[in-house]
C-alpha positions in Angstrom: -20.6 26.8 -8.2 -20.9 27.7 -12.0 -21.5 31.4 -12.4 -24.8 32.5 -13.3 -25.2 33.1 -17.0 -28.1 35.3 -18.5 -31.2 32.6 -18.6 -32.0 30.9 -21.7 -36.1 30.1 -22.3 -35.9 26.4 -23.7 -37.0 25.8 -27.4 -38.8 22.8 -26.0 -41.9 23.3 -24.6 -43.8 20.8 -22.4 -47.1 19.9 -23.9 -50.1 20.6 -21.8 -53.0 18.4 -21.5 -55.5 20.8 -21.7 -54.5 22.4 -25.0 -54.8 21.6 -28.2 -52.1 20.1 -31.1 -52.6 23.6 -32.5 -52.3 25.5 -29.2 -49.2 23.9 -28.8 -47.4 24.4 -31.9 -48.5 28.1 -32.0 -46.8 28.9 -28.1 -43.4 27.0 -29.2 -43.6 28.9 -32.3 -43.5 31.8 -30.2 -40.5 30.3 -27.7 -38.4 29.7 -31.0 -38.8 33.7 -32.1 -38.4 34.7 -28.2 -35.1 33.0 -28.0 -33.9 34.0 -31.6 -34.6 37.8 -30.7 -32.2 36.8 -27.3 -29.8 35.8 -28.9 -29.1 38.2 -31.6 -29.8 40.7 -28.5 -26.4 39.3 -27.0 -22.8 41.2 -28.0 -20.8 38.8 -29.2 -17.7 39.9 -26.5 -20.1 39.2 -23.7 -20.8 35.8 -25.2 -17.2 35.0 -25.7 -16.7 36.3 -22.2 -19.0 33.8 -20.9 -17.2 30.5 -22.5 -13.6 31.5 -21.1 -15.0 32.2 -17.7 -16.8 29.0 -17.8 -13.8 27.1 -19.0 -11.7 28.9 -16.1 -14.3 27.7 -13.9 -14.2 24.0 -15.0 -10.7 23.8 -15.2 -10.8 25.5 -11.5 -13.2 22.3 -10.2 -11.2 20.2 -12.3 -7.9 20.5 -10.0 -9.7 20.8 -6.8 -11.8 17.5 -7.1 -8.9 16.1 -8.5 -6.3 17.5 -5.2 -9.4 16.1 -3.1 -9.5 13.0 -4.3 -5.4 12.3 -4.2 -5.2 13.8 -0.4 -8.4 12.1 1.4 -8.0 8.4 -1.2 -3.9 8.2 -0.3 -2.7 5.6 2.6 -2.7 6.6 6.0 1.0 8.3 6.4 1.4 6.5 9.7 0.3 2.5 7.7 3.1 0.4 6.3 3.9 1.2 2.6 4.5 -1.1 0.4 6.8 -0.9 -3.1 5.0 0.6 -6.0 3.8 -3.2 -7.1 3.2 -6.0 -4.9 0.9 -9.2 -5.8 -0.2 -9.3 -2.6 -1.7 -5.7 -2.5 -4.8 -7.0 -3.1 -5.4 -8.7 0.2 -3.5 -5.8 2.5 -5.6 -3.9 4.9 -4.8 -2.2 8.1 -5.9 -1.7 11.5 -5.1 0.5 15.0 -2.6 -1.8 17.2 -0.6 -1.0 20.2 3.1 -0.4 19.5 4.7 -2.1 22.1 2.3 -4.8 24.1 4.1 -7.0 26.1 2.9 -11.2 24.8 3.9 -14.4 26.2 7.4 -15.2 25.1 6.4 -16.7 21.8 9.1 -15.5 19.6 11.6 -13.5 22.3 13.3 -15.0 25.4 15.5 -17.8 26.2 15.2 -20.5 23.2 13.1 -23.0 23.8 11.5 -26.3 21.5 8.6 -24.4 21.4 9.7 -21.1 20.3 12.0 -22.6 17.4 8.6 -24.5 16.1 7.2 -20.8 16.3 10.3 -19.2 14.4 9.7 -22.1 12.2 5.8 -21.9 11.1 6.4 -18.2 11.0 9.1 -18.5 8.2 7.2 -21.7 5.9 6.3 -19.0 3.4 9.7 -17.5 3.0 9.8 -18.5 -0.8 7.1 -18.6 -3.0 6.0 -18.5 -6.5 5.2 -15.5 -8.8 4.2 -15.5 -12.6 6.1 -13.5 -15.3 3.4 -10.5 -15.5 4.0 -10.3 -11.6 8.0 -9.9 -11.4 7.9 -7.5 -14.8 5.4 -5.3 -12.8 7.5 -5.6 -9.6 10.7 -4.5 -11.6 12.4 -7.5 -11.6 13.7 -9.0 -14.6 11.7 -12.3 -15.0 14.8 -12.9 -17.9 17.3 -12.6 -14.9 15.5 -14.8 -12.0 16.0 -17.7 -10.9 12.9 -20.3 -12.1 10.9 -22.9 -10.6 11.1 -26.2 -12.1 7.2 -27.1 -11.9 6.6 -23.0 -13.3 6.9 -19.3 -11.9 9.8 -17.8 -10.3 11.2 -18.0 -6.9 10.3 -15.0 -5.0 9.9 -13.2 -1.3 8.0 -10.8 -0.2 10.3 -8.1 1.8 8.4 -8.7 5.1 9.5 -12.5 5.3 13.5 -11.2 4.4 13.0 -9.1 7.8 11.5 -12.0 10.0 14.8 -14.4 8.3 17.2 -11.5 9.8 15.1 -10.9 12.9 15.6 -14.7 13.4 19.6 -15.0 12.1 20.5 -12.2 14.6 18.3 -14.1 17.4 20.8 -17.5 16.5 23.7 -15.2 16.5 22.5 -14.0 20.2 22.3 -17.2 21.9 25.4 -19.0 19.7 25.9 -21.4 22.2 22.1 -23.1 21.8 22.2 -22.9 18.0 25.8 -23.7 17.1 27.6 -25.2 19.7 30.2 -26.6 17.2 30.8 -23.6 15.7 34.2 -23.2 13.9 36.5 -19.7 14.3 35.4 -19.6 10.4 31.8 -20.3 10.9 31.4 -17.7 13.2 33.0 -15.0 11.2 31.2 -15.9 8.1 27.8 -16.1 10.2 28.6 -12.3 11.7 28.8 -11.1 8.1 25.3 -12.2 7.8 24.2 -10.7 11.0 25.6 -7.2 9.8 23.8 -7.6 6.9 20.7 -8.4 8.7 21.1 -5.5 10.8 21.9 -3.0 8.5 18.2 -4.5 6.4 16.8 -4.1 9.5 17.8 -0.9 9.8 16.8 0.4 6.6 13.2 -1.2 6.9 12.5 0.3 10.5 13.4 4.1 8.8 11.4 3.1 5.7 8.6 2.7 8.1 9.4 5.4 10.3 6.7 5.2 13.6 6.1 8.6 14.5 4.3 7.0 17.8 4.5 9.2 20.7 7.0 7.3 24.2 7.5 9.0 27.0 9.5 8.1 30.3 8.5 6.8 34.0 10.7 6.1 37.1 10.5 2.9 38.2 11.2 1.6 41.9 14.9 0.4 42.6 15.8 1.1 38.5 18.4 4.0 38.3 17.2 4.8 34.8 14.5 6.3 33.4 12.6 3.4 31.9 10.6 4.2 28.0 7.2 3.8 27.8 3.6 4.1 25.4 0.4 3.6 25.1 0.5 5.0 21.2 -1.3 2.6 18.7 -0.2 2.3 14.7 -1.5 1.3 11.9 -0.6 -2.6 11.4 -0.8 -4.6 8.4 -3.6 -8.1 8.9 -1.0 -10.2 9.4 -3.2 -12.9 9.5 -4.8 -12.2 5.9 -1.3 -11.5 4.5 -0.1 -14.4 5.6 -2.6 -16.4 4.3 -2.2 -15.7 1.1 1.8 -16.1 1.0 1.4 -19.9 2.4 -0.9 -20.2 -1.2 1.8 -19.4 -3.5 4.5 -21.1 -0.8 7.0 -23.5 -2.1 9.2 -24.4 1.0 12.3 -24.4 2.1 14.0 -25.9 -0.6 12.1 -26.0 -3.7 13.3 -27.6 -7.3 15.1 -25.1 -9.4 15.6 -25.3 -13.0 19.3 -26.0 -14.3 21.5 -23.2 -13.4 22.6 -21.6 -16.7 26.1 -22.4 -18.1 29.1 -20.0 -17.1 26.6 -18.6 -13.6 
């Protein structure tokens, strides 16, 4: 709250309806000499006092709105952060999900027709388009990307590179079902990829950095202790994220422009 300063009687004067044009001028004229006699009443330290604790005061307010405003407007710190520019911060919100439910073998499990359809639909927006403005506010050189033929550049959000290593590791897992004519080379060139995927994987997972609470139960006839939670964290909507990647997605294998000469 402002301090309070020594009150001021107001030079305007609200006209009453029971007096006169005359009546009226005469009591303002006698507000504007009241105030004039004020203020040549107040020392000129004391009013120069005044302004620089006002100012302090201001400046005060200034930085605490201001701290307020940055600390209760930030993201959650438990909600997935994204870069410092993404086009598709527009449509990211968040809700509470558990950390660790237990779903029908959709994506996980022995491979199956129907879980490779999954794996499949889950990765159609892998690449998609983004405008000059959107990769020179990302931080990537629009001058150094590769470009679509029919317009834009070929781009990824990060989220999609994690589901394409979650997936490479899953065909380096069950080798046999998804490469069963493998070559010696094949396989060493494919485990390259793998480390690479895991060491992504790695670095995403401590970008993110759950700090959900697990704990530990016995379990009949298991000789370990077996890690369990209940703990909920705040998820991205998938749904509405992915939604607006299949808008801008241009498949698989879209039509590049000419590579440049000597690239």
């Amino acid at each position: 709250m402002l301090p309070h300063s020594e009150p001021r009687l107001s030079t305007t004067v609200e006209k009453h309806p029971l007096l006169g044009d005359e009546e009226d001028e005469e009591i303002e004229s006698i507000y504007q000499k009241d105030n004039l006699k004020l203020s040549k009443k107040l020392p000129a330290r004391r009013v120069l006092w005044t302004h620089v604790v006002i100012s302090l005061v201001t400046l005060f307010l200034g930085f605490t709105i201001g701290f307020a405003l940055s600390y209760y407007m930030k993201p959650d710190a438990h909600q997935l952060q994204t870069s410092t520019y993404s086009p598709a911060q527009s449509v990211i919100s968040y809700s509470q999900q558990r950390i660790h439910p237990q779903g029908p073998e959709t994506y996980w499990g022995t491979p199956t027709v129907e879980q490779t359809k999954s794996w499949e639909r889950l990765l159609e927006p892998v690449m998609m388009r983004a405008s000059y403005e959107e990769m020179a506010l990302a931080g990537e050189d629009p001058d150094n990307s590769i470009e679509l033929l029919d317009g834009g550049y070929l781009a990824s959000l990060g989220v999609y590179h994690d589901l394409h290593c979650l997936r490479r590791v899953r065909f380096f897992l069950y080798a046999d079902h998804f490469y069963p004519d493998m070559t010696e080379k094949q396989r060493v060139n494919e485990q390259r990829h793998v480390e690479h995927c895991l060491e992504a994987l790695r670095v995403s997972t401590m970008c993110t950095g759950s700090t959900g609470l697990w704990s530990f139960e016995w379990q009949p006839n298991v000789t370990k202790a077996h890690a369990k939670t209940d703990a909920q964290r705040s998820c991205v909507d998938w749904d509405a994220l992915d939604n607006w990647t299949r808008e801008r997605a241009v498949g698989f294998n879209p039509p590049l422009k000419p590579r440049p000469q000597g690239l």
